[in-house]
C-alpha positions as CSV (number, residue, x, y, z in Angstrom):
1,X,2.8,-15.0,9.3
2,X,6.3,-13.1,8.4
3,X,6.8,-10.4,10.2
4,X,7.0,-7.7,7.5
5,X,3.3,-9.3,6.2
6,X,2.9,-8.6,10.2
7,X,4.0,-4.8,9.9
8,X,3.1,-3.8,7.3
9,X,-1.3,-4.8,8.5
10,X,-0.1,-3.4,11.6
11,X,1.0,0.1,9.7
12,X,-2.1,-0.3,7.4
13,X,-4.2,0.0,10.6
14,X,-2.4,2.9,12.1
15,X,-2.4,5.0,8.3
16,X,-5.9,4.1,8.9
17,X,-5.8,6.2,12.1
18,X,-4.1,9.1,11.2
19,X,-5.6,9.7,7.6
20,X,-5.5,13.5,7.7
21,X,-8.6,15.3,6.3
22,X,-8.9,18.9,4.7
23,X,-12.4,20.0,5.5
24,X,-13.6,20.6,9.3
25,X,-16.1,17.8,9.1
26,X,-17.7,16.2,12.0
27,X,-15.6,12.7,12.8
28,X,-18.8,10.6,12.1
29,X,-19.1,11.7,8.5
30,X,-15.7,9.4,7.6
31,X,-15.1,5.9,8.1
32,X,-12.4,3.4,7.1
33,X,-13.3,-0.3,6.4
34,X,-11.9,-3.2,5.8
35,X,-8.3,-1.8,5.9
36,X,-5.3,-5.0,5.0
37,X,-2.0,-5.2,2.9
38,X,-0.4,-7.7,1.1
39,X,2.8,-9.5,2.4
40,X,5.9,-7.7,0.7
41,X,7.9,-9.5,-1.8
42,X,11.8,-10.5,-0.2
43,X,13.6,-7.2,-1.0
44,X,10.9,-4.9,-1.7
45,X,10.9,-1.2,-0.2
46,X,7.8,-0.8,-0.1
47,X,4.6,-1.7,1.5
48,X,1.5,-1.1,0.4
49,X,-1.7,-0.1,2.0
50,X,-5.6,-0.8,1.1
51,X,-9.0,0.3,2.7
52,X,-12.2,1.6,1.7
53,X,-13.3,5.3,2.8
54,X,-16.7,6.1,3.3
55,X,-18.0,9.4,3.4
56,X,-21.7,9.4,4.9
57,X,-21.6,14.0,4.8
58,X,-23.0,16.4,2.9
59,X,-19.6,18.1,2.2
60,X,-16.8,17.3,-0.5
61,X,-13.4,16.3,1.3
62,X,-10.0,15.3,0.7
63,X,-7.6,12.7,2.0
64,X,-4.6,14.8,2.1
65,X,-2.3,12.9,4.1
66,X,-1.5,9.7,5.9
67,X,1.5,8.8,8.5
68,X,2.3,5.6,10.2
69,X,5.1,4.7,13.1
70,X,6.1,1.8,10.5
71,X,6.6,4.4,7.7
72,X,9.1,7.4,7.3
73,X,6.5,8.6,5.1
74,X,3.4,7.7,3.5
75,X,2.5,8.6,0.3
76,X,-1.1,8.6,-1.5
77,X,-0.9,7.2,-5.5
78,X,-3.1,6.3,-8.1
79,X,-2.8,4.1,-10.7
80,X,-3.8,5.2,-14.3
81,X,-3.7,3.4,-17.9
82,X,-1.6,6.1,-20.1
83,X,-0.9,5.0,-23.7
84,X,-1.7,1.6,-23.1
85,X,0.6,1.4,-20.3
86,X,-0.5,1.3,-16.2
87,X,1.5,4.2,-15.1
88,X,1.6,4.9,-10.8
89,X,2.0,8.4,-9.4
90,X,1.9,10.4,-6.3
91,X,-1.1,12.2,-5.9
92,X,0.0,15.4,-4.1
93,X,-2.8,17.2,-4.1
94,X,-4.4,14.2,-2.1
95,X,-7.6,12.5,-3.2
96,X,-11.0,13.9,-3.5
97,X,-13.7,12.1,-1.3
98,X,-17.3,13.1,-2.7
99,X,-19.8,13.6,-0.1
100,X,-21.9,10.3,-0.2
101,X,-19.4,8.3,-1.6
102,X,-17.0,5.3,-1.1
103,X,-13.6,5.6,-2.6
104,X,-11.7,2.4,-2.4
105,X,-7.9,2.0,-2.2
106,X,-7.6,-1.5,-3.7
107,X,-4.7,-3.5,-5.8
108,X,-4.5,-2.1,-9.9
109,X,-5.7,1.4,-8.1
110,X,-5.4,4.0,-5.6
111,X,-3.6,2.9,-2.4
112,X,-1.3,4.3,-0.1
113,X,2.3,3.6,-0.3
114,X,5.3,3.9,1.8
115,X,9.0,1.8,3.1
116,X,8.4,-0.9,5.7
């Protein structure tokens, strides 16, 4: 395995960690799952992170923010078609976690984002 394939699961699993959450909610109510990244293409900036958030509560939340030790900073996007064209933005607002639900940050979608 290279080593920035290596750092970069290794950050994915400490963004994991540190996902920062608006509402006061009881620990238990949000999971992560099956966190991973992708190996960065030689030269890239960027690394990418993936995982699936489960919210088992009865109460809205938000993922509002994310850090890692491998990252200066992490940054949440989403990916959207626009015109025919997939466009990729920061969502600074963070992303909205409906009580019940799964949102998944997966390749062509939201993920998390941030230099190796």
């Amino acid at each position: 395995m290279r080593i920035a394939s290596r750092t970069m699961m290794l950050a994915t699993l400490a963004v994991a960690l540190a996902i920062g959450f608006s509402q006061a909610q009881s620990a238990s109510s949000i999971s992560i799952e099956k966190p991973f990244s992708r190996a960065t293409p030689g030269g890239s900036q960027v690394g990418v992170g993936y995982m699936a958030i489960i919210n088992t509560g009865s109460i809205a939340d938000r993922l509002v923010s994310a850090s890692s030790p491998a990252a200066g900073k992490v940054q949440i996007h989403e990916m959207a078609m626009q015109n025919g064209v997939m466009k990729m933005r920061e969502l600074p607002d963070g992303l909205p976690i409906e009580a019940g639900k799964t949102v998944s940050l997966a390749p062509g979608g939201n993920h998390l984002m941030g230099p190796p």
